[in-house]
C-alpha positions as CSV (number, residue, x, y, z in Angstrom):
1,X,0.0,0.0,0.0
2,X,1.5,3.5,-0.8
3,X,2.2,5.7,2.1
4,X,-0.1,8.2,3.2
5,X,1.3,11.5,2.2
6,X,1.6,14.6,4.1
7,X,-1.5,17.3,3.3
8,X,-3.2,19.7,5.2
9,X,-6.8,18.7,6.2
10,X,-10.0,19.9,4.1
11,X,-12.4,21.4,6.5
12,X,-15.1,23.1,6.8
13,X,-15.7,25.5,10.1
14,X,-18.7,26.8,11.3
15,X,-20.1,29.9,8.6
16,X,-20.0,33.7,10.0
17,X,-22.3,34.9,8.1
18,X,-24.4,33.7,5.1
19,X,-23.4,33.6,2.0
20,X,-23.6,36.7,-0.8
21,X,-24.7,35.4,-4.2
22,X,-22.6,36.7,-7.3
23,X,-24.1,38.6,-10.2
24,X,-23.9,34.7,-12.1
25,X,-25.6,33.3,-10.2
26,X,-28.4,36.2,-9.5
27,X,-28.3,35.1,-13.3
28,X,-29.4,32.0,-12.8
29,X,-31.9,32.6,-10.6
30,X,-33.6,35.2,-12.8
31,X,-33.5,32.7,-16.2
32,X,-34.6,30.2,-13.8
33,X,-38.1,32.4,-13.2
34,X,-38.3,33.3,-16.3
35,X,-37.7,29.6,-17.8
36,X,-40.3,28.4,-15.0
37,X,-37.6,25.9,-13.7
38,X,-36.7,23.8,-10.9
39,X,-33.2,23.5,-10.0
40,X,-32.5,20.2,-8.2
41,X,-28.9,19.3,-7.2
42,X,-27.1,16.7,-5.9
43,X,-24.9,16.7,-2.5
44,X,-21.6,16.3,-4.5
45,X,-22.1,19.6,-6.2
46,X,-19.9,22.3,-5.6
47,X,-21.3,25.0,-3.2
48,X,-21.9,27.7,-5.6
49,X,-24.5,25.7,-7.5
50,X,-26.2,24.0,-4.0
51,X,-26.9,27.6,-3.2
52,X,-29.1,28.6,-6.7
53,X,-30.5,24.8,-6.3
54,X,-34.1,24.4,-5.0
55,X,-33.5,21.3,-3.9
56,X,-30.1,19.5,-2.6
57,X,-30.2,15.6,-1.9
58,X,-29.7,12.5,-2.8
59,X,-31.0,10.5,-5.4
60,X,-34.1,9.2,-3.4
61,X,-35.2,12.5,-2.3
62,X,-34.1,14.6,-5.9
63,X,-36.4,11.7,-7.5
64,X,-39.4,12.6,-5.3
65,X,-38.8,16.7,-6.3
66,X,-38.5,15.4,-9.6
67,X,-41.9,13.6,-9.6
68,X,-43.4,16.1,-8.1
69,X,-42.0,19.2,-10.2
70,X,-44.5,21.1,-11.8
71,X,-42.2,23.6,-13.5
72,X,-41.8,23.2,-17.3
73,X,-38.0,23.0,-16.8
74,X,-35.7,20.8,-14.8
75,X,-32.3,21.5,-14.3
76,X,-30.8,18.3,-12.6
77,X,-27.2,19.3,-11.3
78,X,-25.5,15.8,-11.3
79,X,-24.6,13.1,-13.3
80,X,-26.3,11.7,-16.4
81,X,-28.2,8.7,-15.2
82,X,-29.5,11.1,-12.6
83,X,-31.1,13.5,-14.9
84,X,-32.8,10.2,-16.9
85,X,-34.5,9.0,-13.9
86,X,-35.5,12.9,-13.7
87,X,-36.9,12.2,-17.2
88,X,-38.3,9.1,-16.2
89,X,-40.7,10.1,-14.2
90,X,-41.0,13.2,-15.8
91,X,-41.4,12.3,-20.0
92,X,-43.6,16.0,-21.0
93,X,-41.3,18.3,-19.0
94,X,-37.7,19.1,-20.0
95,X,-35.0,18.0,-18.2
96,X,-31.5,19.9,-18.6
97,X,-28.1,18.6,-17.6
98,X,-25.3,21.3,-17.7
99,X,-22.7,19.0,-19.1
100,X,-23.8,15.8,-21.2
101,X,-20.8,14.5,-20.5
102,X,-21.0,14.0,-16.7
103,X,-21.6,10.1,-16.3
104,X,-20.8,7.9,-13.9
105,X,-18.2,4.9,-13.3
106,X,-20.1,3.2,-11.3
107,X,-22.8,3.6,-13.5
108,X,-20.4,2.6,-16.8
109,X,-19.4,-0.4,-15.1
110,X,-22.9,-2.4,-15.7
111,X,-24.1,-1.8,-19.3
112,X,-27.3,-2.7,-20.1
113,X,-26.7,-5.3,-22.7
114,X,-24.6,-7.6,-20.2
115,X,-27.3,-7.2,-17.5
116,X,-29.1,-8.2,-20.7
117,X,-27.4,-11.6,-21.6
118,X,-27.0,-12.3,-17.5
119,X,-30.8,-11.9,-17.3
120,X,-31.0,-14.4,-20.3
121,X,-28.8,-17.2,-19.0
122,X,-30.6,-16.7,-15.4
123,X,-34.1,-16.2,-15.6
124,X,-35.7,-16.7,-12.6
125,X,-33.0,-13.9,-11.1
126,X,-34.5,-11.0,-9.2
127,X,-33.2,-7.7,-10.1
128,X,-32.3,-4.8,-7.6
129,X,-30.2,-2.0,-9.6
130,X,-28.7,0.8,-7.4
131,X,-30.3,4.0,-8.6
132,X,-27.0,4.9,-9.9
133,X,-27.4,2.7,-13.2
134,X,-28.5,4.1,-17.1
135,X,-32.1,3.9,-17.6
136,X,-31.2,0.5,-20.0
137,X,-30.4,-1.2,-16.9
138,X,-32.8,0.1,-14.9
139,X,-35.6,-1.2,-17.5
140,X,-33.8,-4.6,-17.2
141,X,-34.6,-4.2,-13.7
142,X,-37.3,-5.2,-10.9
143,X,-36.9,-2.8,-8.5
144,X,-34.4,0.4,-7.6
145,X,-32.7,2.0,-4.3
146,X,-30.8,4.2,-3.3
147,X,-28.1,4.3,-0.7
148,X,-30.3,5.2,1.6
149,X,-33.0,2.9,1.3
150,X,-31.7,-0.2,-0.1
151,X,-31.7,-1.7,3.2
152,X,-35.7,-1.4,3.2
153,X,-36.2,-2.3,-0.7
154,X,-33.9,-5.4,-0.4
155,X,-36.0,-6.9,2.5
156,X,-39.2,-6.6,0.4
157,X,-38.2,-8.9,-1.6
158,X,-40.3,-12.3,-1.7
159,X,-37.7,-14.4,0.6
160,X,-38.1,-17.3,-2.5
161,X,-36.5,-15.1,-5.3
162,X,-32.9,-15.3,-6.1
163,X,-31.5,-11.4,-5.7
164,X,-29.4,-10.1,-8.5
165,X,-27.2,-6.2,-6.7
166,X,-26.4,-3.8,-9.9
167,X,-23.8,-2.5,-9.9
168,X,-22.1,-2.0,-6.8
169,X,-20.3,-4.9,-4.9
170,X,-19.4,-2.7,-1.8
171,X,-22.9,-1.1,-1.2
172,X,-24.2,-4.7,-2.3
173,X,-21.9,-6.4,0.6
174,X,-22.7,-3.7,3.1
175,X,-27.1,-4.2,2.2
176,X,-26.6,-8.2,2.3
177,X,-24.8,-7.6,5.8
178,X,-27.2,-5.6,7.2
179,X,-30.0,-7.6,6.4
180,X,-28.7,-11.4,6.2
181,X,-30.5,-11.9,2.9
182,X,-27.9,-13.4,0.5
183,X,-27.3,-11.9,-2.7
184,X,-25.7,-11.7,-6.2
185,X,-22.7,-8.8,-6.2
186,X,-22.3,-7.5,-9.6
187,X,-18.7,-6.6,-10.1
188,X,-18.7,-2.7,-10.3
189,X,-17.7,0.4,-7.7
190,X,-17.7,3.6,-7.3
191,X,-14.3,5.0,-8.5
192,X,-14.0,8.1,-6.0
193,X,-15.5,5.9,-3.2
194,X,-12.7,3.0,-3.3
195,X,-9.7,5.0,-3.1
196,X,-10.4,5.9,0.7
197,X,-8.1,3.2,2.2
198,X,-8.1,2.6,6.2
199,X,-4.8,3.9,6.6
200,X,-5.6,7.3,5.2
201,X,-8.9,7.5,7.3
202,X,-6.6,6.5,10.7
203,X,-4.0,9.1,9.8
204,X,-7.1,12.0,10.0
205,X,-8.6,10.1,13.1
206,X,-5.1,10.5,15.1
207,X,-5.4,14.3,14.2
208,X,-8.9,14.5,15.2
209,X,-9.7,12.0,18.0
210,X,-12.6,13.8,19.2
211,X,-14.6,13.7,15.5
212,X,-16.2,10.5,14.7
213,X,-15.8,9.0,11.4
214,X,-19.3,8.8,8.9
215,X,-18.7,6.8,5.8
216,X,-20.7,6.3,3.1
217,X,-21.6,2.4,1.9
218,X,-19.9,2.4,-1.6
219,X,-16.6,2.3,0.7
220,X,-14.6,-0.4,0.8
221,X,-15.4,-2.7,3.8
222,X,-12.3,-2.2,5.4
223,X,-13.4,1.4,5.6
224,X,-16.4,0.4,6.5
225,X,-15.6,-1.6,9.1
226,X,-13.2,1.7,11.3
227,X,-16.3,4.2,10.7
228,X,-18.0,5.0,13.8
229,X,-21.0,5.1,11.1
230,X,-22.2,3.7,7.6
231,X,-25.1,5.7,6.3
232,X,-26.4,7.3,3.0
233,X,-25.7,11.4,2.6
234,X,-29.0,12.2,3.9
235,X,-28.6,10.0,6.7
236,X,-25.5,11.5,7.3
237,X,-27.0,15.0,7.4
238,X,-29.0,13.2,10.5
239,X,-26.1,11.9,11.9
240,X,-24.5,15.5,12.3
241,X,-27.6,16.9,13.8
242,X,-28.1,14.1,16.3
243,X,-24.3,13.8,17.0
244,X,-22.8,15.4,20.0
245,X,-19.2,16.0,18.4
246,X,-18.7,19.3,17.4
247,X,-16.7,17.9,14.4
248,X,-17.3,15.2,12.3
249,X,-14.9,13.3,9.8
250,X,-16.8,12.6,6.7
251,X,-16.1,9.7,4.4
252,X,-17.7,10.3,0.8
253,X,-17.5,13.1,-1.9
254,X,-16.3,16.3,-0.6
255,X,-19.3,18.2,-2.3
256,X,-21.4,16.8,0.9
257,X,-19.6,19.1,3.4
258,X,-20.8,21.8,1.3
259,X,-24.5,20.5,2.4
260,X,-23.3,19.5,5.8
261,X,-22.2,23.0,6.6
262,X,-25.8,24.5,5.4
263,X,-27.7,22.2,7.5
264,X,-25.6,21.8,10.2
265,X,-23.9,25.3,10.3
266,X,-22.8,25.2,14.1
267,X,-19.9,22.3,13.4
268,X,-17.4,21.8,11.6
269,X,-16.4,18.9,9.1
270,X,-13.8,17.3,8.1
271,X,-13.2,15.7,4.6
272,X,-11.8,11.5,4.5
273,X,-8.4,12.1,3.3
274,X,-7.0,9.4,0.2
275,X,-3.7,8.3,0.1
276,X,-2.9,11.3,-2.2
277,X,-5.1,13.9,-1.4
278,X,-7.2,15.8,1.4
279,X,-10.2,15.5,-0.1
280,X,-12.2,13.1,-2.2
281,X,-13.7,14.6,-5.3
282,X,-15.8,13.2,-8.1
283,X,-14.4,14.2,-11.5
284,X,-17.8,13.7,-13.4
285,X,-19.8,15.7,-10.4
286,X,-17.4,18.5,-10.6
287,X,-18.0,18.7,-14.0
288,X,-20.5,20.5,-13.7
289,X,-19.9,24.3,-13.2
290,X,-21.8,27.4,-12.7
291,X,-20.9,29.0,-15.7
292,X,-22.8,25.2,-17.3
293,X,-25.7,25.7,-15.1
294,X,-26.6,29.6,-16.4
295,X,-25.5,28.3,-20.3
296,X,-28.0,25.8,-19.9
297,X,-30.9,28.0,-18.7
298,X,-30.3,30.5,-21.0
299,X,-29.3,27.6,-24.6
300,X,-31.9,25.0,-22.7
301,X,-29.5,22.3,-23.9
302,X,-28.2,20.0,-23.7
303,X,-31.4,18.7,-23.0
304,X,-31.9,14.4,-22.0
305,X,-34.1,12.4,-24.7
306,X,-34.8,9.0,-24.5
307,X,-36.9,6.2,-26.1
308,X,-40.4,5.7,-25.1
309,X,-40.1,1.9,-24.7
310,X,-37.2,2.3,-22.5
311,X,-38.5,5.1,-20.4
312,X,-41.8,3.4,-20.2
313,X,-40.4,0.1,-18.4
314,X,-37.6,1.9,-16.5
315,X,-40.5,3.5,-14.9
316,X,-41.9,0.6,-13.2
317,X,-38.9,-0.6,-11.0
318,X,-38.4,3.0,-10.4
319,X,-41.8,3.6,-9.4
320,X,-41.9,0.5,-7.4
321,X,-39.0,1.9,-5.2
322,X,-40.6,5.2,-5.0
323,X,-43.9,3.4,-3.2
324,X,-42.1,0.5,-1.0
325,X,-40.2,3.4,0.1
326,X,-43.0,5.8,1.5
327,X,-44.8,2.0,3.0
């Protein structure tokens, strides 16, 4: 294992005062009136575009905004598969993505024509594709979760069906774990999430032995394993609230301190540290910029399209996590 190097600590203290807008993003917010818009964005998005966003969350809560949108615009500030499932459930409105080039490893690591032949050769297998697939795979599919409730969807499942976890191996370990029901890994990870390493996350803990560690699932186990807590983003707003520390280490995409901080502005965080760096960021999340965000209010493009057949039977699965999720 290569040594941990030496790096100053990303943190983020407790705000003075709030935040001023700029004259972009007063920008954005005007084309967004005039454009009748919703802005939804995700928790890795950098802070400039969480503060024009209507909504920040994850993907179970930004697919319940989307659903429920009634603007004739959606801007989804993410990753591609994020704004299809936007699209999904919203086919008559548009849906914008600043950059059409923000995908997703995790998501790349499961196309839908493998799921495809898989399905073929095992029939009778039972399908439950992390939310954070292409809408292909998610029309292969029987039923979606997210992070933070795949713990819930997985134990709906009829206890005589074989389960089949797309794509992700560590978030698929950590859900059979916690609920003892055996289960099918498909062979794909997050990119960003796998490169925290337990030696990295002990070097920050011997700095700060007073802030607990939060890590998110897609983590390796052995990460897994030294957090003082495995949760989904929103869960680990939640965690801060309910939390006496007064700083927290936080093990996922550095965007989610910029969401931390807003909810919880009183503490302070502290990013998970890699072997190489302080911080942990997504290079498709951060592709996104707020110079993209205005362009694509004021071009609206680039826009998502997708084909009616697929859209029409990724929305089952999707809708089927959307109701187990509010039982």
């Amino acid at each position: 294992m290569p040594a941990v190097l030496n790096y100053e600590p990303f943190i983020v203290a407790p705000r003075a005062e709030p935040a001023v807008l700029t004259p972009m993003q007063e920008e954005i917010l005007a084309l967004k009136q005039e454009r009748n818009a919703v802005i939804l964005a995700h928790n890795y998005q950098i802070e400039s575009i969480q503060q024009v966003a209507d909504f920040v969350g994850d993907s179970l809560g930004l697919s319940y905004q989307a659903q429920a949108a009634q603007a004739d615009v959606i801007l989804f500030c993410g990753v591609h598969f994020m704004a299809e499932t936007a699209k999904i459930v919203n086919p008559q409105r548009t849906v914008l993505l600043p950059d059409m080039a923000a995908g997703c490893s995790l998501s790349d690591s499961c196309p839908a024509d493998r799921l495809a032949a898989y399905k073929a050769q095992h029939p009778d297998i039972y399908v439950v594709a992390y939310i954070n697939c292409s809408a292909g795979v998610k029309a292969l599919s029987d039923v979606i979760c997210t992070s933070g409730n795949a713990k819930k969807i997985v134990s709906r499942v009829p206890a005589d069906r074989e389960i089949l976890f797309v794509p992700d191996q560590n978030l698929g370990q950590w859900v059979s774990q916690q609920t003892g029901r055996e289960m099918k890994l498909w062979p794909g990870s997050c990119y960003a999430h796998v490169q925290f390493t337990t030696a990295a996350i002990e070097k920050i803990r011997l700095e700060f032995p007073d802030a607990p560690v939060v890590a998110h699932p897609e983590c390796v186990q052995a990460v897994r394993d030294i957090a003082d807590e495995v949760c989904s983003t929103e869960l680990m707003v939640k965690f801060a609230k309910e939390s006496p520390a007064e700083r927290i280490i936080v093990v996922t995409e550095s965007g989610m301190l910029h969401r931390l901080h807003q909810d919880v502005p009183h503490k302070t965080f502290i990013a998970g540290p890699t072997n190489t760096c302080a911080c942990n960021d997504c290079r498709f999340m951060k592709m996104n910029t707020i110079e993209k965000v205005r362009d694509a209010l004021k071009n609206m493009s680039p826009a998502i399209e997708m084909d009616e057949t697929v859209r029409a039977a990724a929305l089952t699965p999707l809708q089927r996590m959307l109701d187990w999720s509010k039982a």
